[in-house]
C-alpha positions as CSV (number, residue, x, y, z in Angstrom):
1,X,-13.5,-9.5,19.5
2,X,-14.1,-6.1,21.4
3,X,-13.4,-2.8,20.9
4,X,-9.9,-2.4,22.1
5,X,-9.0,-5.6,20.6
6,X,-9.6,-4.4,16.9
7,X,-7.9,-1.5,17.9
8,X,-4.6,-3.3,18.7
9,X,-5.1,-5.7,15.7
10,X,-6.2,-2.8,13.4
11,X,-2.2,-0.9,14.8
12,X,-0.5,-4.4,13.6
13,X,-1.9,-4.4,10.5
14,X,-0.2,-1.1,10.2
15,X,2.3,-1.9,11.6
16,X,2.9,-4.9,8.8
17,X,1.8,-2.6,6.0
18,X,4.8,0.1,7.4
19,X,7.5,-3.1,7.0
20,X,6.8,-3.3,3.5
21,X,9.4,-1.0,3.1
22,X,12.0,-2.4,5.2
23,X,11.6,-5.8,3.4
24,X,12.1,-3.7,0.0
25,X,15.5,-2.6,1.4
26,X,16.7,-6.3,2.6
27,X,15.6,-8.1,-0.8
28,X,18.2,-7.9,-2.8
29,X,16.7,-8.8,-6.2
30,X,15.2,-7.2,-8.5
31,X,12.1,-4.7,-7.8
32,X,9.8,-7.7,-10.4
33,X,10.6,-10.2,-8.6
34,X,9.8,-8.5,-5.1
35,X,6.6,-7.8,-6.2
36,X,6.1,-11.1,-8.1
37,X,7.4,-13.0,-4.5
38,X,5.3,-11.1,-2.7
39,X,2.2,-11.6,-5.2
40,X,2.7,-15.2,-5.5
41,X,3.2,-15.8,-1.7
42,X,0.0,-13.7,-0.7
43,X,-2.0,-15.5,-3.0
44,X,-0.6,-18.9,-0.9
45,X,-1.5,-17.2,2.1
46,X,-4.8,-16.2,1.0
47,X,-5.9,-19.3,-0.5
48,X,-4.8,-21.0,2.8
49,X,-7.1,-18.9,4.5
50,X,-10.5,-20.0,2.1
51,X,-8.9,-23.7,3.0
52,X,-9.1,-23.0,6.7
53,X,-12.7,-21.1,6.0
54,X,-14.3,-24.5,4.7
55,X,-14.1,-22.4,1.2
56,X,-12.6,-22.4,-2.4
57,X,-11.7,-20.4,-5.0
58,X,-13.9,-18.7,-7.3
59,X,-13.7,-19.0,-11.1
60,X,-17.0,-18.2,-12.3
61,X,-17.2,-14.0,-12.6
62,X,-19.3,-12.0,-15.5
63,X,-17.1,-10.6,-18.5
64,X,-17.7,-6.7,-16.8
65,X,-16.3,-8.5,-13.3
66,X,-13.3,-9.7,-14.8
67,X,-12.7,-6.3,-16.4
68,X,-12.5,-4.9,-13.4
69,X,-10.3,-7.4,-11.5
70,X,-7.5,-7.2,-14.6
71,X,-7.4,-3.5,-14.4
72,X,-7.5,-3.7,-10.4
73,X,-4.7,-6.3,-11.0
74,X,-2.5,-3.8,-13.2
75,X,-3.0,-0.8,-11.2
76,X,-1.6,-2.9,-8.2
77,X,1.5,-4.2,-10.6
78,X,2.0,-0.6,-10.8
79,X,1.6,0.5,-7.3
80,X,4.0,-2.0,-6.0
81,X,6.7,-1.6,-8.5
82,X,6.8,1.7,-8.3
83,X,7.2,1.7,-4.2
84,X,9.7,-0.5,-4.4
85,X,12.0,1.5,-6.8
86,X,10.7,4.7,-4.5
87,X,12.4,2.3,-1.9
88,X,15.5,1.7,-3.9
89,X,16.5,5.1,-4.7
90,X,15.5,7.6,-2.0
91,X,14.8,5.2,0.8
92,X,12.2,3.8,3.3
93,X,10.6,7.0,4.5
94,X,11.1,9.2,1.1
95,X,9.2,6.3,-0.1
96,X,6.5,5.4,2.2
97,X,5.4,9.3,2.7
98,X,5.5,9.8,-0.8
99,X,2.9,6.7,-0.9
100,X,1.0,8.5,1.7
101,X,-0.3,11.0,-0.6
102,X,-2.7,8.1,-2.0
103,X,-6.0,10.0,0.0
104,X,-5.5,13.2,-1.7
105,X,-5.6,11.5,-5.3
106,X,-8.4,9.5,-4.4
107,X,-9.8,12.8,-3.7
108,X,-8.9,14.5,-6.8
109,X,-9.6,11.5,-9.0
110,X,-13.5,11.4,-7.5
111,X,-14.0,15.1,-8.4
112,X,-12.4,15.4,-11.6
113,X,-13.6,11.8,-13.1
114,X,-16.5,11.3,-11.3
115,X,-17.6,14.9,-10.3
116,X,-17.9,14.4,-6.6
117,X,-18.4,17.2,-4.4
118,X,-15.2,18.0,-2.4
119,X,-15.9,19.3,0.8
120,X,-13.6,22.2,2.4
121,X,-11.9,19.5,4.9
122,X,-11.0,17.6,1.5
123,X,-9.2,20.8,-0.1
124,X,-7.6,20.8,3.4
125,X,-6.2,17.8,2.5
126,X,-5.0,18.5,-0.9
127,X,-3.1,21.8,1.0
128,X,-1.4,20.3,3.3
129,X,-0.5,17.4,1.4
130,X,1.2,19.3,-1.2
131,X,3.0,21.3,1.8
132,X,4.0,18.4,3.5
133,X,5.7,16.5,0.1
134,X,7.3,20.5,-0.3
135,X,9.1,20.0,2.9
136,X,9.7,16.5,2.5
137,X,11.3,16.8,-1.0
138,X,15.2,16.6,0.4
139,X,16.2,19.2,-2.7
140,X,14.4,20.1,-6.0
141,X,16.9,18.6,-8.4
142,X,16.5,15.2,-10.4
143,X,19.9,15.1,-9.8
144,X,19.2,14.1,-6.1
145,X,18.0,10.3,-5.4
146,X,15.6,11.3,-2.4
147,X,13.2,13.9,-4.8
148,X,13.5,11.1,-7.8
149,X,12.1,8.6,-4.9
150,X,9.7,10.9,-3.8
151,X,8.3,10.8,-7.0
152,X,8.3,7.4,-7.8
153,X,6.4,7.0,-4.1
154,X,4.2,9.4,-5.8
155,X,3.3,7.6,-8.2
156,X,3.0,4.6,-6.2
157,X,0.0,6.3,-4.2
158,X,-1.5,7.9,-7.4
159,X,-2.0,3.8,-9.1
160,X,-3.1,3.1,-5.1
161,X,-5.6,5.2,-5.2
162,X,-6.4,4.0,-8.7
163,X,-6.3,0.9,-7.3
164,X,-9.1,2.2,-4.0
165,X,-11.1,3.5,-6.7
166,X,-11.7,0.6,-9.4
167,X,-12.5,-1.4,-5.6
168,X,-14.4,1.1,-5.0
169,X,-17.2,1.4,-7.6
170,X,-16.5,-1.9,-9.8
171,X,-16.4,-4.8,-7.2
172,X,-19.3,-4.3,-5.0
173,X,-20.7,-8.0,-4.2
174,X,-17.4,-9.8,-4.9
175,X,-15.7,-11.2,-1.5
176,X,-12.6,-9.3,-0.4
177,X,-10.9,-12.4,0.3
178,X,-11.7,-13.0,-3.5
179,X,-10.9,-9.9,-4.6
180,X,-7.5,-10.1,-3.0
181,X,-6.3,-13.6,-4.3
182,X,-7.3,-13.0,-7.8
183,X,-5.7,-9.5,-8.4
184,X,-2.1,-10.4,-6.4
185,X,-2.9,-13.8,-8.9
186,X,-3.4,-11.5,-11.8
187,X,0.0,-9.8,-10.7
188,X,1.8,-13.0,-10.8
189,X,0.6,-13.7,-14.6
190,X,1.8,-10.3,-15.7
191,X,5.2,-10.2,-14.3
192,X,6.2,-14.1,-14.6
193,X,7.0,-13.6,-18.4
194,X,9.6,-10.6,-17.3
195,X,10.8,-12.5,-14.4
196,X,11.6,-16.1,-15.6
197,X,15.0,-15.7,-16.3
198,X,15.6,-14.6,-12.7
199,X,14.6,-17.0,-10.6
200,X,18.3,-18.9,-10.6
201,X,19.4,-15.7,-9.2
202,X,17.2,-16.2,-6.4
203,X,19.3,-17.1,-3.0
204,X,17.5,-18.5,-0.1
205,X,17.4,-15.7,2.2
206,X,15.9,-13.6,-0.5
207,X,13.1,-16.3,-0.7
208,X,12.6,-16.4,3.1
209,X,12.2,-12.7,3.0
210,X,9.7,-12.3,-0.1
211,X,7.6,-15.3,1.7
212,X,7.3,-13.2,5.6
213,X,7.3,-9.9,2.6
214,X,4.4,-11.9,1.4
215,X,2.0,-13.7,3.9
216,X,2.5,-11.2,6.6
217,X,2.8,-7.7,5.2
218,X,0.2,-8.8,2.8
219,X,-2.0,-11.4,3.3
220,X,-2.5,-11.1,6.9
221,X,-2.1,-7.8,7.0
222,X,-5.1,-7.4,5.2
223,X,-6.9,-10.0,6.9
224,X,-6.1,-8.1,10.1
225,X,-7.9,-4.6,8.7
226,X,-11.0,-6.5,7.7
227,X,-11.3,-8.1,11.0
228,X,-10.9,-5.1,12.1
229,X,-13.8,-3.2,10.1
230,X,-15.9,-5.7,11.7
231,X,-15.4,-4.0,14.9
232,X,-14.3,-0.4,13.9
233,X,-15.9,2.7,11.9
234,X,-14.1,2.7,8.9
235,X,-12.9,6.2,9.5
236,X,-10.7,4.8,12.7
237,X,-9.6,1.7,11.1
238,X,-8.6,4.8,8.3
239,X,-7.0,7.2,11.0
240,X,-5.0,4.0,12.0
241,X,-4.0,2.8,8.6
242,X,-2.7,6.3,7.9
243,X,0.1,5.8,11.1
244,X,1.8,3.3,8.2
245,X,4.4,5.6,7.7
246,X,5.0,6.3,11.0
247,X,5.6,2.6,12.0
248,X,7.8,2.5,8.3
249,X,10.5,5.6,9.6
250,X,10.5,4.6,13.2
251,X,11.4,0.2,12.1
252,X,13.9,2.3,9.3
253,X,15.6,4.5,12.0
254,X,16.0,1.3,13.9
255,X,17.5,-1.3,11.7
256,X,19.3,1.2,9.3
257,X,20.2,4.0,11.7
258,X,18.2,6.0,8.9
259,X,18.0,9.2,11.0
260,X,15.1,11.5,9.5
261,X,15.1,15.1,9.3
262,X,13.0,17.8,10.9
263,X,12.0,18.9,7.5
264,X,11.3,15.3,6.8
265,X,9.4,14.4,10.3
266,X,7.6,18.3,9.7
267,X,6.2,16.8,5.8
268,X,5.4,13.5,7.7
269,X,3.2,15.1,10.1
270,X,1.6,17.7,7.9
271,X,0.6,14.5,5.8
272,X,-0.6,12.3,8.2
273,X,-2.5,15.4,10.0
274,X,-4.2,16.2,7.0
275,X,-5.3,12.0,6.5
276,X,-6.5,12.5,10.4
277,X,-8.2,15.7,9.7
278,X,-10.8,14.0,7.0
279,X,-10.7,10.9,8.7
280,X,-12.5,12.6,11.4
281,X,-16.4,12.3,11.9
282,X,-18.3,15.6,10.7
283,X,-19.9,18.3,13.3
């Protein structure tokens, strides 16, 4: 695959990632069983995919490996519940821009934790992040459904980045494709005990929705952005990634005539600038 070819593939990846939220609006279960659907069908997908690679799954991990993919495996339960009530509440682009905010804890979690040096394009980030959620914010009242959304998709990007960092520094030498099936398998183990009851309730199109929710916006998805990285410096396949919300307002404009707001589209650009601007190869 060339160049421009892992560019287009690394734009539908975000472009999958962005209709996460759509499918959160058109399921109209319960926000467990979205996220234990969508689990449960990317870990079909993905295990289809070691079929099709001549490959099988992998039991055998140390005691500190497994560790690691439980609390990986929580912090994702976390991050997707909390998206999808984000989505629920104060809608798809309150939601997915809240989300967004997941580089500037990662940032903040590496210097306070780990006692990284944060460079002055990094505070940058932090600034105009917290601008950019200020103008987004449709009023500062918890009487209001778009700021309690805002920061539930706040909390969806601070267990994301969570979530980046346990990757990050506990699962080097462990296949992504590995990684993957096993935490969106260890999401299916913690959630079946809460959803069991639910699953009469389930209607067809609900199902066909939490299976494309599923495969597509998850497992290929992410099988997309690592092809990608084969191709691609990470930062661009990152620059890319960041137009999620983009793709997210524009599909929920669209389907839902969800119109957004200048303040809204000026918060969505200040956030997505500030992404670009550390995204960006140094002088």
């Amino acid at each position: 695959m060339g160049r421009r070819g892992a560019l287009g593939v690394a734009h539908i990846a975000a472009l999958l990632f962005g209709l996460t939220g759509i499918f959160g609006v058109l399921i109209t279960t319960s926000v467990e069983m979205i996220t234990l659907g969508r689990a449960a069908f990317a870990v079909l997908g993905l295990w289809l995919l070691l079929l099709w690679q001549g490959r099988s799954i992998k039991w055998q991990f140390t005691l500190k490996e497994w560790g690691i993919l439980l609390l990986s495996g929580i912090f994702l339960t976390i991050h997707w519940l909390t998206f999808f009530i984000a989505v629920k509440i104060g809608g798809v682009a309150v939601a997915t821009l809240g989300f967004a905010t997941f580089p500037a804890f990662i940032t903040l979690i590496d210097y306070l934790l780990f006692k990284e040096q944060v460079t002055l394009r990094e505070w940058w980030l932090l600034l105009l992040t917290t601008i950019g959620l200020i103008l987004v914010t449709p009023s500062f009242s918890f009487a209001s459904d778009g700021t309690i959304g805002l920061l539930w998709g706040i909390l969806s990007g601070f267990a994301f980045a969570l979530l980046v960092v346990t990757n990050k520094r506990g699962t080097e030498g462990i296949d992504a494709v590995q990684i993957a099936l096993w935490q969106n398998g260890i999401v299916v183990l913690l959630l079946l005990p809460f959803t069991f009851m639910q699953f009469q309730e389930m209607t067809l199109l609900n199902g066909f929705y939490l299976a494309l929710l599923g495969i597509f916006c998850t497992g290929v998805s992410h099988y997309l952005l690592v092809k990608s990285l084969a191709v691609l410096e990470a930062r661009i396949a990152g620059m890319i990634i960041a137009l999620e919300p983009v793709y997210a307002i524009l599909a929920a404009w669209w389907l839902f005539g969800s119109q957004p707001t200048l303040a809204m589209l000026a918060g969505a650009t200040l956030i997505i600038g500030a992404i670009f601007l550390v995204s960006q190869k140094k002088n």
